[in-house]
N, C-alpha and C positions, 0 to 999 in steps of 0.2 A: 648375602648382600648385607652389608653396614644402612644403620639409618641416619638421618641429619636428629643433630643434637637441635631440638627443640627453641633451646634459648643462645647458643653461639655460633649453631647454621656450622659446626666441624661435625664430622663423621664418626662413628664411635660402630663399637661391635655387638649392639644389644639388638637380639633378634626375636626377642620372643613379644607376643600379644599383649600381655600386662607392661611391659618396657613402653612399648607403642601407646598404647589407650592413655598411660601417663605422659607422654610426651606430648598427647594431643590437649591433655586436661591444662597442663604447665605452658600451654600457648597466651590463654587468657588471661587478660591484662587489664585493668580498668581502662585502658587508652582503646583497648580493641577487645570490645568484649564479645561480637561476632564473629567468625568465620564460617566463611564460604570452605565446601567438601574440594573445592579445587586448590586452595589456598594452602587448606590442611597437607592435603597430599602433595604439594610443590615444597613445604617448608619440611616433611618430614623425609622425601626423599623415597614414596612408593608412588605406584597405578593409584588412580581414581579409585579405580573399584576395589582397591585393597583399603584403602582412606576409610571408604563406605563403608565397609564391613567392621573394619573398627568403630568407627562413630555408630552402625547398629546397636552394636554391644555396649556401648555408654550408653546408648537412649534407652536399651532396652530396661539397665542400671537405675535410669533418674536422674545418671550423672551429668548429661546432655541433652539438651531439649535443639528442637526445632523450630525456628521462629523465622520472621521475613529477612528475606535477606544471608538464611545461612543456619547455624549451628550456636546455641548459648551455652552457657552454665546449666546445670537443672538442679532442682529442687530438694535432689540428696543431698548435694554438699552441703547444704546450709543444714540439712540433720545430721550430718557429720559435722561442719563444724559445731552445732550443738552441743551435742554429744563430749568433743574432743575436749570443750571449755566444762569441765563438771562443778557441781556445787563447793567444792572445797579448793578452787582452782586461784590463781596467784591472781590473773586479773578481777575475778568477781572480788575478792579480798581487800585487791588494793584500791581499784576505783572511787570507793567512796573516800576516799582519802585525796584523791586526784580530784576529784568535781570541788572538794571543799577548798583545794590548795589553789584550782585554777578561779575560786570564787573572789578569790583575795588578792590575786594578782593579775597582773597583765602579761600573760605570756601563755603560750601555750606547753600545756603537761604531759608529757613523757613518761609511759612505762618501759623499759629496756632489759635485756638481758642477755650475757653472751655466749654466742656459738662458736666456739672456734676461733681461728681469727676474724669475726664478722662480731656487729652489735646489731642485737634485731630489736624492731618496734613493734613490742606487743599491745600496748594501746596508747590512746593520742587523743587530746583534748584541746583542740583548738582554742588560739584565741579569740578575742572579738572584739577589733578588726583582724583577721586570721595574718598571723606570719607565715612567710613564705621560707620554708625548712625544706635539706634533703632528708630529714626522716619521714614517713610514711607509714601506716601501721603496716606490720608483713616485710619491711623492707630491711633488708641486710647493709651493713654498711664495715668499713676498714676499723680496727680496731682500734686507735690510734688517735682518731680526731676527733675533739669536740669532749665537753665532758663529762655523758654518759658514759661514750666509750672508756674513757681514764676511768672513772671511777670504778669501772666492772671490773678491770686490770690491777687497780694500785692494791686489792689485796689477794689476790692470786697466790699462787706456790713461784716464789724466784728462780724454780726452774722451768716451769711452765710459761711464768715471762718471758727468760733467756729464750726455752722455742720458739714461740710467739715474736719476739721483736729480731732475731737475729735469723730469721728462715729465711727471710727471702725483706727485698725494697720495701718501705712501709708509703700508702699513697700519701701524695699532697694534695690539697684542695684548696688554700690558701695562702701566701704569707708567712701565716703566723700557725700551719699546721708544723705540729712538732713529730719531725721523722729523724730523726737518730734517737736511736735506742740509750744511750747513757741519759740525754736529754728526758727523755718519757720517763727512767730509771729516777733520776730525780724530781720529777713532777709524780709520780707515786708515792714516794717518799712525803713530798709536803701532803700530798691528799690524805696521808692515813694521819697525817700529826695534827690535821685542821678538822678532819672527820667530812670534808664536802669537797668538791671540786668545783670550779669555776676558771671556765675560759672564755675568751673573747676573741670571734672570728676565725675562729681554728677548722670549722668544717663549712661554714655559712660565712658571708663576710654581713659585717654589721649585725651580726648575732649574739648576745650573751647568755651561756648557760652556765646555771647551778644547778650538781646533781650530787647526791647523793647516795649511800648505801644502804640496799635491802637485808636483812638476814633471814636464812630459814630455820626451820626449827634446830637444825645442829648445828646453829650460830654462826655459819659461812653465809660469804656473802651470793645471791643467788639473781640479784636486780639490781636495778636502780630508777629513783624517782628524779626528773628532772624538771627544770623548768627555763623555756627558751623565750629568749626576749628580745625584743630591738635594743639594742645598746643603747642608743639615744633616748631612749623613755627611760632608764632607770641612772638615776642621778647615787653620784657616789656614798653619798650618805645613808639611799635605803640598800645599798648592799648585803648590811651586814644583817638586815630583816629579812630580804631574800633569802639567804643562806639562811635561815634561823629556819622560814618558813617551812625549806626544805625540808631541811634534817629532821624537823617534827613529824612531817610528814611521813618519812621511812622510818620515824621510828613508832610511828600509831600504826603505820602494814605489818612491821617487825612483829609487835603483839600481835595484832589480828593472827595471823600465821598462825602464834604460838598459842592463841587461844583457839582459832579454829581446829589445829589440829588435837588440843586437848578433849572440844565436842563430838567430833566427826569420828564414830568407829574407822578406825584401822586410817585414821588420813594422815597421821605422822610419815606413815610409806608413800603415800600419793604425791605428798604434798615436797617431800624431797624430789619425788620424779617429777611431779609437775616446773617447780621452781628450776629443774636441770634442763628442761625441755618449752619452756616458756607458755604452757597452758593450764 
């Protein structure tokens, strides 16, 4: 028997226990951070009692707890995520640079970094009064729009872009999102000749971001620091402060990186992995 895919409800051929208990863990969502063992077992496509038997074995774990109303999170994950964020890790690194950068302006700040064709948000510092972004920390997004995304791409390997933009539709989300590949092709281009990126309304309507680039210790690029704002509150004149702000910014984690990996026994290795893998 095939189970249901967790997150797109299609059929897929994974039959073993660990496949399952993972699919149960990847249901939870900030919007629905309960479920009911009937829920479970309807969305994953077994018996009741086979549902049960898996959610045993997570509770037995820590990974699941019991609570009114159904089935939660437990109290392992959060020592695994622990755990997984170590002392020499890209967000503990960068953050302080993020709390100072978001001290100063009015926007909310962005750490990013890319997987694949996806841009994920490893951490997020609201504004105050908070904008309203599709980025979210945890959250994957198209590669394409907006310009943390660009700026993770504009220095990539130019065959790695050809894959990247030429595989398959790139999404739109706005207008002013730029999906043809020669188009991106030259907005990469300006980004590495400016050293920052800045678009307006490309993944958010009435959003302006400046983002710029992280380096790790072998000088590639591994992040980026951004900062998202209401368009309407930033007047054309302090533009070119924003952008300034930025770039300072990644370039005070750049060193950090490269000094934390000079203190940390053997973090030069970690801190490549961590920066390829976003923890």
């Amino acid at each position: 028997m095939t189970n249901r895919d967790a997150t797109s409800g299609t059929y897929r051929g994974r039959n073993s226990t660990a496949d399952r208990t993972l699919d149960i863990l990847l249901l939870y969502t900030a919007d629905k951070p309960v479920w009911t063992g009937s829920d479970i077992a309807a969305r994953l496509g077994v018996a009741r009692s086979t549902a049960y038997r898996y959610l045993q074995s997570l509770i037995g774990t820590g990974l699941i707890e019991e609570t009114e109303g159904g089935f939660r999170i437990g109290p392992r994950i959060f020592d695994l995520a622990r755990s997984a964020r170590t002392e020499c890790g890209l967000s503990e690194v960068s953050l302080p640079a993020m709390r100072k950068l978001a001290a100063q302006l009015d926007g909310t700040v962005l750490l990013t970094r890319r997987s694949g064709r996806s841009v994920v948000c490893v951490e997020l510092i609201e504004a105050r009064p908070a904008v309203r972004l599709s980025y979210d920390r945890g959250l994957a997004l198209p590669i394409n729009a907006g310009a943390a995304a660009e700026v993770l791409l504009a220095w990539a390997d130019p065959h790695e872009i050809s894959m990247l933009l030429d595989s398959g539709p790139l999404a739109r989300f706005t207008s002013r999102t730029l999906a043809a590949p020669d188009t991106l092709r030259a907005r990469f281009t300006q980004i590495r000749n400016r050293g920052v990126a800045i678009t307006r309304g490309e993944l958010d309507e009435h959003i302006l971001g400046v983002s710029a680039p992280i380096r790790d210790v072998t000088g590639a690029v591994c992040a980026a620091i951004s900062v998202a704002a209401l368009a309407a509150r930033v007047r054309k004149g302090e533009l070119k402060n924003l952008a300034t702000a930025v770039c300072r910014a990644a370039t005070a984690i750049t060193h950090e990186l490269e000094r934390t990996a000079k203190g940390c026994p053997e973090s030069r290795d970690r801190l490549i992995d961590q920066t390829a893998t976003g923890f």
